[in-house]
LOLOKOL-848920 format. One line per field, with one value per residue (C-alpha): residue number from 1; residue in one letter; x, y, z. Coordinates in steps of 0.2 Angstrom, whole numbers, plus 2048, in hexadecimal, padded with zeros to 3 digits. Layout:
BEGIN
i	NUM,...
aa	A,...
east	X,...
north	Y,...
up	Z,...
END
This chain:
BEGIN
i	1,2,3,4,5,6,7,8,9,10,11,12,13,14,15,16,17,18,19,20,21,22,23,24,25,26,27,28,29,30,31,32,33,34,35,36,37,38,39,40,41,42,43,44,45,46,47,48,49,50,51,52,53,54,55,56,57,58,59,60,61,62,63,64,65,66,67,68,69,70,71,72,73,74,75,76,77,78,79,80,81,82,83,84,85,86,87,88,89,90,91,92,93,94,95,96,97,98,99,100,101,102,103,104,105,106,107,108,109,110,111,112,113,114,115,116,117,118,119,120
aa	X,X,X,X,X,X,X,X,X,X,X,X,X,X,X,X,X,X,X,X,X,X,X,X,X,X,X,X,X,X,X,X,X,X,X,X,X,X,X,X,X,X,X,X,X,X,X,X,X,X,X,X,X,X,X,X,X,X,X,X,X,X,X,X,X,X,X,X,X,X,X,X,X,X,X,X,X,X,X,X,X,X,X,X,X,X,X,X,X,X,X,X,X,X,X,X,X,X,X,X,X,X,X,X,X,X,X,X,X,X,X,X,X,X,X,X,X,X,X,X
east	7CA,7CC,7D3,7D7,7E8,7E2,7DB,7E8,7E6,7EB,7FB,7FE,7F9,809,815,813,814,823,82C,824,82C,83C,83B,839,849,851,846,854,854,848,83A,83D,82F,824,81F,829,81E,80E,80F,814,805,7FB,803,800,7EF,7E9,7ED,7E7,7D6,7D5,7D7,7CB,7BE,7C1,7BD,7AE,7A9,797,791,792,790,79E,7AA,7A7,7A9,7BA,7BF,7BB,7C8,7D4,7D0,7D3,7E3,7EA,7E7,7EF,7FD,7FE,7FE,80C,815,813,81A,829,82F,82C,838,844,846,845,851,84D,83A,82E,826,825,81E,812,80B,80B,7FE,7F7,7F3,7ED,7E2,7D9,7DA,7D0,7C3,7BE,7BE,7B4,7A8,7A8,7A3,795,78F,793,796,789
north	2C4,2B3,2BD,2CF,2CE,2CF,2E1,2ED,2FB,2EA,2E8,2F8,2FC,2EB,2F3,305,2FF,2F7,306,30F,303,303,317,316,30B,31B,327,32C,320,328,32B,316,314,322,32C,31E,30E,31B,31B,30A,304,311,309,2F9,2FA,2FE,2ED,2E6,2EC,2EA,2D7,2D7,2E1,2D5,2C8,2CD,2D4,2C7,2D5,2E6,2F3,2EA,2EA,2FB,300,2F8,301,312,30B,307,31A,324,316,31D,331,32B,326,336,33F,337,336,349,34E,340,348,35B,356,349,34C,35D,35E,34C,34C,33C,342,332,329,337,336,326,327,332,327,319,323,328,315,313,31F,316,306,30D,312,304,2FA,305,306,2F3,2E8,2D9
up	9ED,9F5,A07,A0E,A0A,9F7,9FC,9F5,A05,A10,A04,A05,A19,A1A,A11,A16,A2A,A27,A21,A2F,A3C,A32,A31,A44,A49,A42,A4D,A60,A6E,A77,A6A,A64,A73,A74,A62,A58,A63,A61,A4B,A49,A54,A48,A39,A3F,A40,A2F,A2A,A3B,A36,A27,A29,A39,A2D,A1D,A2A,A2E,A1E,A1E,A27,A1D,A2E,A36,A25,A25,A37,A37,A25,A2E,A3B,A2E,A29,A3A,A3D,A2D,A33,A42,A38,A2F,A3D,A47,A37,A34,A45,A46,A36,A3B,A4C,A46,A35,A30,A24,A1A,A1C,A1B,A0C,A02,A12,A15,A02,A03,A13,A0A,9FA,A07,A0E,9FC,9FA,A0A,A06,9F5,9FE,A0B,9FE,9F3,A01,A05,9F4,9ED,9FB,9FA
END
């Protein structure tokens, strides 16, 4: 992989924080700044991290401590995601977003590992 944007959990941390931020233009006026500001920062993140961590990735305890960012920044996610669905959409859940955090999070895990294990 010549950069971290080769990494599939960054591909995947873009694509899903888009839908997030799109997902939160939908959210009312007044959660737009505070729960809807609060998961796209969250969202955001992951693939913040995951960048900074790529960049530093000559030293494997620093990779790693910023992979285990990546990790709590996407149960963050979750979390918001789960309550902004229980209040705003009740009836049309965010369930695909949700598994989809979900997936990333597995993803993360077995990076986090792999790392651990087979990182030079």
């Amino acid at each position: 992989m010549k950069n971290y944007r080769d990494l599939e959990i960054y591909q995947l941390a873009y694509q899903h924080a888009i839908e997030i931020h799109n997902m939160t233009m939908q959210l009312p006026k007044y959660e737009i700044y505070e729960q809807g500001s609060q998961i796209r920062r969250s969202s955001k993140s992951i693939k913040d991290n995951i960048a900074e961590g790529y960049g530093r990735k000559k030293y494997k305890s620093d990779f790693i401590k910023f992979l285990i960012y990546v990790h709590a920044s996407c149960d963050e996610t979750l979390s918001q995601l789960n309550m902004i669905s229980d209040i705003h959409f009740p009836d049309n859940p965010q369930t695909v977003l949700i598994n989809k955090y979900e997936l990333l999070g597995k993803k993360i895990n077995k990076f986090i590992q792999y790392v651990e294990d087979s990182w030079k």
